[in-house]
C-alpha positions as CSV (number, residue, x, y, z in Angstrom):
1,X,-12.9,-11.3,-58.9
2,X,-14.7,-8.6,-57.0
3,X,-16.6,-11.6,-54.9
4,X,-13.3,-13.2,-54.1
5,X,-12.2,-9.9,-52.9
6,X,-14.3,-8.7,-50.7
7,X,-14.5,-12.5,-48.9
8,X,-11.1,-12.3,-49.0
9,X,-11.0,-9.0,-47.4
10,X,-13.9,-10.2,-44.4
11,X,-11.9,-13.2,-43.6
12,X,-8.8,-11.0,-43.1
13,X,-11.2,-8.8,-41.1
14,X,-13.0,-11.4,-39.0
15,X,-9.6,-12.8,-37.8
16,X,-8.4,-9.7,-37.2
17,X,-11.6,-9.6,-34.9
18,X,-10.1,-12.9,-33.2
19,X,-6.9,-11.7,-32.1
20,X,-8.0,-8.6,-30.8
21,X,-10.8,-10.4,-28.9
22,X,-8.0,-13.1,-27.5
23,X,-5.5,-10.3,-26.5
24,X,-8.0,-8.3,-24.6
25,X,-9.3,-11.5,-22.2
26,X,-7.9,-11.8,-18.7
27,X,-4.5,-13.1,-18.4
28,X,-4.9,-16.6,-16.2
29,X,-2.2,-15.8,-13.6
30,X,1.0,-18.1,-13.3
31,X,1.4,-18.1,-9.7
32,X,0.3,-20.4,-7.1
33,X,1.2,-19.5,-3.3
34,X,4.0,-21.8,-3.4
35,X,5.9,-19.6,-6.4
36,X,5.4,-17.1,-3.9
37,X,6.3,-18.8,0.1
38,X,7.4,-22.3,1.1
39,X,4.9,-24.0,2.0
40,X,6.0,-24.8,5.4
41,X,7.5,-21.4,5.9
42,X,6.6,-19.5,9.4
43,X,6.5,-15.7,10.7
44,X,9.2,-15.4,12.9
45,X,8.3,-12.8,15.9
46,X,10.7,-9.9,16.0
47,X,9.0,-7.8,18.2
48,X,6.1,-7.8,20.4
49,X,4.0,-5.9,23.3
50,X,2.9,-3.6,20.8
51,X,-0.6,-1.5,21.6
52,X,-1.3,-1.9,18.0
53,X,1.5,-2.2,15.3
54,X,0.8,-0.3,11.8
55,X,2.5,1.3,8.9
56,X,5.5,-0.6,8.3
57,X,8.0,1.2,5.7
58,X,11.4,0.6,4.6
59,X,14.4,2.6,3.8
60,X,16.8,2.1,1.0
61,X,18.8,-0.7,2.4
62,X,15.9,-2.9,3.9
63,X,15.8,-1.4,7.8
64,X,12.3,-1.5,8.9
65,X,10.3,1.2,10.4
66,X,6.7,0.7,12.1
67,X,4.6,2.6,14.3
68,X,2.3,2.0,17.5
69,X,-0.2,4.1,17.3
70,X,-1.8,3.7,21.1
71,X,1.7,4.2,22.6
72,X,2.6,7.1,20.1
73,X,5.9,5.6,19.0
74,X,7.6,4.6,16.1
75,X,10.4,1.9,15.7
76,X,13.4,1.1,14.2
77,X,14.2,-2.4,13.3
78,X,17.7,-3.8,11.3
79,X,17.8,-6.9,9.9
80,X,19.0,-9.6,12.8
81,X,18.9,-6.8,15.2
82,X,16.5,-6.0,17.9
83,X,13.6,-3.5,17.6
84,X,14.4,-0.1,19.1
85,X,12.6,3.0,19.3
86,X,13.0,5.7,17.2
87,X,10.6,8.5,18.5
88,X,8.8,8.2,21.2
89,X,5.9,11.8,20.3
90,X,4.6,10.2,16.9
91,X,0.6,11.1,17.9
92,X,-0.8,8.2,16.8
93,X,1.1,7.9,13.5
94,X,0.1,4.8,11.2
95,X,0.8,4.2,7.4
96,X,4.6,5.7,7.0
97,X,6.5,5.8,3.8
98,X,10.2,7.0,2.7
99,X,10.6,9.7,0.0
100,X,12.8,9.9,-2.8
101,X,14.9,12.7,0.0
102,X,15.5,9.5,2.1
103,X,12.8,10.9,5.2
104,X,10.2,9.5,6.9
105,X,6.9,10.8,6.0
106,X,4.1,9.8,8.3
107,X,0.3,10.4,8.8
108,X,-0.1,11.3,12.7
109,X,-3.9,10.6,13.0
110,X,-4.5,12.5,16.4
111,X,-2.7,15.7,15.4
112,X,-4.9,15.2,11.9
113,X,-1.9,15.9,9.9
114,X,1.1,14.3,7.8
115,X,4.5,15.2,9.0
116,X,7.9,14.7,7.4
117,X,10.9,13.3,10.0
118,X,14.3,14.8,9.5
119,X,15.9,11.2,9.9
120,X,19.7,12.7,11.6
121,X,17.6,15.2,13.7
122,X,14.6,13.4,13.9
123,X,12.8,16.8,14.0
124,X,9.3,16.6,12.0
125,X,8.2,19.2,9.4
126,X,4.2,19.7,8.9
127,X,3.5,18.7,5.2
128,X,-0.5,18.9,5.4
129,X,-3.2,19.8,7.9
130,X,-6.1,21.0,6.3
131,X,-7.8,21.6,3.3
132,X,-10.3,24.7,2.8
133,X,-9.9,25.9,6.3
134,X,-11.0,22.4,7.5
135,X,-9.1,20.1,9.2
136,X,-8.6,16.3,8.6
137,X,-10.6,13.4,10.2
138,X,-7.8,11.1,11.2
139,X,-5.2,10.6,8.2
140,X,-4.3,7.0,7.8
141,X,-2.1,5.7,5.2
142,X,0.0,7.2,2.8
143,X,1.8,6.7,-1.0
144,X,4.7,8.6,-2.4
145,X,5.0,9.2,-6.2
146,X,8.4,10.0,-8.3
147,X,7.8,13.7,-7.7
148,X,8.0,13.4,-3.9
149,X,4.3,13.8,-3.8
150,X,2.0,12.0,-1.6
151,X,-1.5,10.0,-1.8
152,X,-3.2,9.8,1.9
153,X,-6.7,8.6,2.7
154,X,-8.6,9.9,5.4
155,X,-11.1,8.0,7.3
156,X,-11.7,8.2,11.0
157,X,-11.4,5.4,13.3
158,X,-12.1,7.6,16.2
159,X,-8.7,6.4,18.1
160,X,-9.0,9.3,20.4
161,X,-12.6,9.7,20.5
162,X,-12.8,12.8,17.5
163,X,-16.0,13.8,15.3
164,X,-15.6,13.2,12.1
165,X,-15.5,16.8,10.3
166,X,-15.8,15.8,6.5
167,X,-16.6,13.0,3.8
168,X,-13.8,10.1,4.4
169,X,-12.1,11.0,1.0
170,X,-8.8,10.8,-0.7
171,X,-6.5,13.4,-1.1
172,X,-3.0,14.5,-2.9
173,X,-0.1,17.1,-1.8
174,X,1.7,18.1,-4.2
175,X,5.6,18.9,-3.4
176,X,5.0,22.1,-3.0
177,X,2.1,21.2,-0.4
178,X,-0.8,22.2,-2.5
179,X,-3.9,19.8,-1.3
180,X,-6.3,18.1,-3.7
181,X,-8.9,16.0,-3.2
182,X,-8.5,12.9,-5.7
183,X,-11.2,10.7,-4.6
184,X,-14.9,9.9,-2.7
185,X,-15.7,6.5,-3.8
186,X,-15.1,4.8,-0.7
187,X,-16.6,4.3,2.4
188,X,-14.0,4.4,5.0
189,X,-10.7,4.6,2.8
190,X,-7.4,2.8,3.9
191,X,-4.8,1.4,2.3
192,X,-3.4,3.2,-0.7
193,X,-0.4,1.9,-2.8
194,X,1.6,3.4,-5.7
195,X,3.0,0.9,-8.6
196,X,6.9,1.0,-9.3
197,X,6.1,2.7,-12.2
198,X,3.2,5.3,-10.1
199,X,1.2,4.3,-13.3
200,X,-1.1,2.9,-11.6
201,X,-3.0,3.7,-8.1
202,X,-4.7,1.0,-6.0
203,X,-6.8,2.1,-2.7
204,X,-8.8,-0.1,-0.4
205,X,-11.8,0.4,0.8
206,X,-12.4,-0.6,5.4
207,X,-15.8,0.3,5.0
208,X,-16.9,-2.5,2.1
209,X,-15.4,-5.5,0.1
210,X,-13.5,-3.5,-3.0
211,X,-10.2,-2.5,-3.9
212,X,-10.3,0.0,-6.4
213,X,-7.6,0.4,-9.4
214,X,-6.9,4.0,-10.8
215,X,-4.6,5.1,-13.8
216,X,-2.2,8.0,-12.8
217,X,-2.2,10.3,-15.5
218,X,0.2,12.7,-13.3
219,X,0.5,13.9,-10.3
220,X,-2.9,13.7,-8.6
221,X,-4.9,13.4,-11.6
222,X,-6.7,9.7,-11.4
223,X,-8.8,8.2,-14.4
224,X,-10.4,5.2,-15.1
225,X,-11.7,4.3,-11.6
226,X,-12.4,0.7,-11.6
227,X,-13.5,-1.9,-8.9
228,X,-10.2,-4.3,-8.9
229,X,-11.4,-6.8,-6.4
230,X,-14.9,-7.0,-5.2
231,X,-14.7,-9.5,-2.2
232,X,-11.9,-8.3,0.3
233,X,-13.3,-7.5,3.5
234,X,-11.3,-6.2,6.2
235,X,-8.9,-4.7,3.8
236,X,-5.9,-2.4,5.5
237,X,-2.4,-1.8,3.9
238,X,-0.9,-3.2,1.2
239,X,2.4,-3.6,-0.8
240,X,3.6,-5.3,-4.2
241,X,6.0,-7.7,-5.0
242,X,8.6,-7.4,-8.1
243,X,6.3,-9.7,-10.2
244,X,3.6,-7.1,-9.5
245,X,1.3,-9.5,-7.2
246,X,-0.7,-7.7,-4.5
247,X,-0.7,-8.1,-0.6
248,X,-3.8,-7.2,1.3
249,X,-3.4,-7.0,5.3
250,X,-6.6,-8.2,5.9
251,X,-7.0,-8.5,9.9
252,X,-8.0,-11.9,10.9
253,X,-7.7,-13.0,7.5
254,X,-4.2,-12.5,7.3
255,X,-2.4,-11.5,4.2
256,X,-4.6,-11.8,1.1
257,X,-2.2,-12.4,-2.1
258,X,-3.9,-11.3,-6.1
259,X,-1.9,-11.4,-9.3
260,X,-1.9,-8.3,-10.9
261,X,-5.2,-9.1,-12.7
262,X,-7.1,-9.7,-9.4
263,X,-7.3,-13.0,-9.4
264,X,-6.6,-14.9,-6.0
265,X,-3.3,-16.6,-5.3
266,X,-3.7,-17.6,-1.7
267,X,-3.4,-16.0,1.9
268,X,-0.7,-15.7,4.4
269,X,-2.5,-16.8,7.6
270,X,-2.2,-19.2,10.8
271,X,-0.9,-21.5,8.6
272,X,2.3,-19.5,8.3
273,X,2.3,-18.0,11.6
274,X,0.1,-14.8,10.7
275,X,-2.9,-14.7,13.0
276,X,-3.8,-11.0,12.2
277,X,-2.6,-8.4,10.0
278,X,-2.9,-4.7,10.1
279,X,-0.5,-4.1,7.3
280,X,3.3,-5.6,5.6
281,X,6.0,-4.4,3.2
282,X,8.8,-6.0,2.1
283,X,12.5,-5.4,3.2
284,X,15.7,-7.2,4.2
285,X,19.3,-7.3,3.0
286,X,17.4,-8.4,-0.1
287,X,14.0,-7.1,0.4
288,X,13.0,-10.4,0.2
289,X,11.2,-11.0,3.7
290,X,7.7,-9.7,3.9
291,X,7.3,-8.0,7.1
292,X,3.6,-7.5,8.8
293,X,2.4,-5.7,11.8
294,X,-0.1,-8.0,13.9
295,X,-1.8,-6.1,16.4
296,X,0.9,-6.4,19.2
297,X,3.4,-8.2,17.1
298,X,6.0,-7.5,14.3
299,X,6.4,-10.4,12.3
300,X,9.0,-11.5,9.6
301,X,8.6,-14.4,6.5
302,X,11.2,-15.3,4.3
303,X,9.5,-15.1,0.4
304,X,11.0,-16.9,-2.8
305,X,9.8,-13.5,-4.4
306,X,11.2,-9.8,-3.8
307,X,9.3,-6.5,-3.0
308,X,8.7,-3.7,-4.9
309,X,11.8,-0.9,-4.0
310,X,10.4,2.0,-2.0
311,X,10.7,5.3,-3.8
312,X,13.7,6.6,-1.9
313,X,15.8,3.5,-3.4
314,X,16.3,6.0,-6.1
315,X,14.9,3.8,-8.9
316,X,12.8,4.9,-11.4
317,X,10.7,2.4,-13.2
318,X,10.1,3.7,-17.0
């Protein structure tokens, strides 16, 4: 009785064993690039004559806003509209982002400082400068979290020639402006990109081939630093789709597309129109059109997916 117990008891044990093994393997994705984009889908060109196009963010409704950092502006696009300027002073402002307020919050990488645009006055309020008396290198792209927070990385490019001043790290401002710095892992950091949820933190690295995956535990406090993707060269901004897949702006390689595992789903290149990408987010009526900056282009493709809502849509993921 005793024997037929205890076998009894290490069968129930051992499968026990199985299940857990089976729910903790990778999940094989269920997307291939065509769940994704029609296959003989093209970028449309909405804008060109750009010195070099970057930072792409939308507002609430879908409107488009992207800066050229060698002519110091930032524009204003409207879905079947035409591109206009909306300032003309940005000093050299890349990776942009709306906050939960509804303003514009930009990194301006030859004033070595994020600012916040007022978007009736278009007046811009200095959010961060410096940390321990230093100033930054050349802030580059941004992320906002539900607390109106901000992630920025800091590499330097040397667009107008500066010395670089400090490790290229990662850093948080809290709302009440208090700087942190959150991570040195990479090389030359670039793009870094919130979840819906801001669970989860995902920051590229220029200088190498990985895109590394943090868990937020709260504002500015990473854990769990893990390398996400370990072949992704050339890797610049990024954005999400609903389903959770990623979008790497990957220069000449166009836009790199990875489930939410990391597995490879397929790229957004020549074949669609996309010779170069610096960076993309998705907006539009429905925010279903993923919108990329290409060097002196802004480009526009129609997806059968939608994008992830940007914080100042006023939606809170749980």
């Amino acid at each position: 009785m005793k024997k037929s117990f205890a076998l009894m008891f290490l069968g129930l044990f051992l499968f026990a064993g199985v299940v857990t093994a089976q729910q903790s393997l990778p999940i094989e994705t269920t997307f291939q690039l065509s769940d994704l984009v029609e296959p003989e889908a093209k970028a449309a060109v909405l804008g060109t004559g750009y010195g070099f196009s970057e930072g792409p963010a939308a507002d609430a409704v879908g409107n488009i806003y992207f800066s050229d950092g060698v002519k110091d502006t930032i524009h204003f696009y409207a879905y079947g509209r035409q591109v206009e300027v909306f300032v003309d002073d940005s000093l050299d402002a890349n990776g942009m982002m709306f906050n939960r307020n509804g303003n514009l919050v930009s990194v301006e990488g030859a004033a070595f400082r994020i600012v916040e645009f007022d978007m009736r006055t278009k007046e811009k309020r200095v959010l961060a400068k410096e940390i321990d008396d230093t100033r930054f290198n050349e802030p580059n792209d941004l992320t906002i979290d539900f607390e109106n927070g901000f992630y920025f990385t800091d590499p330097n490019y040397r667009h107008r020639g500066q010395e670089t001043v400090m490790k290229e790290d990662v850093y948080y401002v809290s709302k009440d402006g208090e700087v942190t710095r959150v991570s040195t892992v990479c090389k030359k950091p670039n793009g870094i990109l919130l979840t819906a949820d801001c669970k989860t933190l995902y920051l590229a690295d220029n200088g190498g081939t990985n895109i590394y995956k943090y868990d937020v535990l709260g504002p500015g406090k990473l854990a769990n630093e893990t390398v996400f993707i370990n072949d992704c060269s050339g890797s610049d901004g990024m954005t999400l789709d609903a389903e959770g897949n990623l979008y790497i702006a990957c220069g000449g390689r166009g836009v790199q597309i990875y489930d939410k595992n990391g597995k490879f789903i397929g790229a957004l290149g020549t074949d669609y129109g996309i010779a170069y990408s610096s960076n993309c987010v998705f907006g539009g009526p429905d925010f279903s059109i993923l919108y990329v900056t290409a060097n002196d282009k802004f480009l526009g493709i129609p997806m059968k997916v939608k994008g992830m809502l940007p914080p100042c849509a006023g939606i809170r993921v749980p």
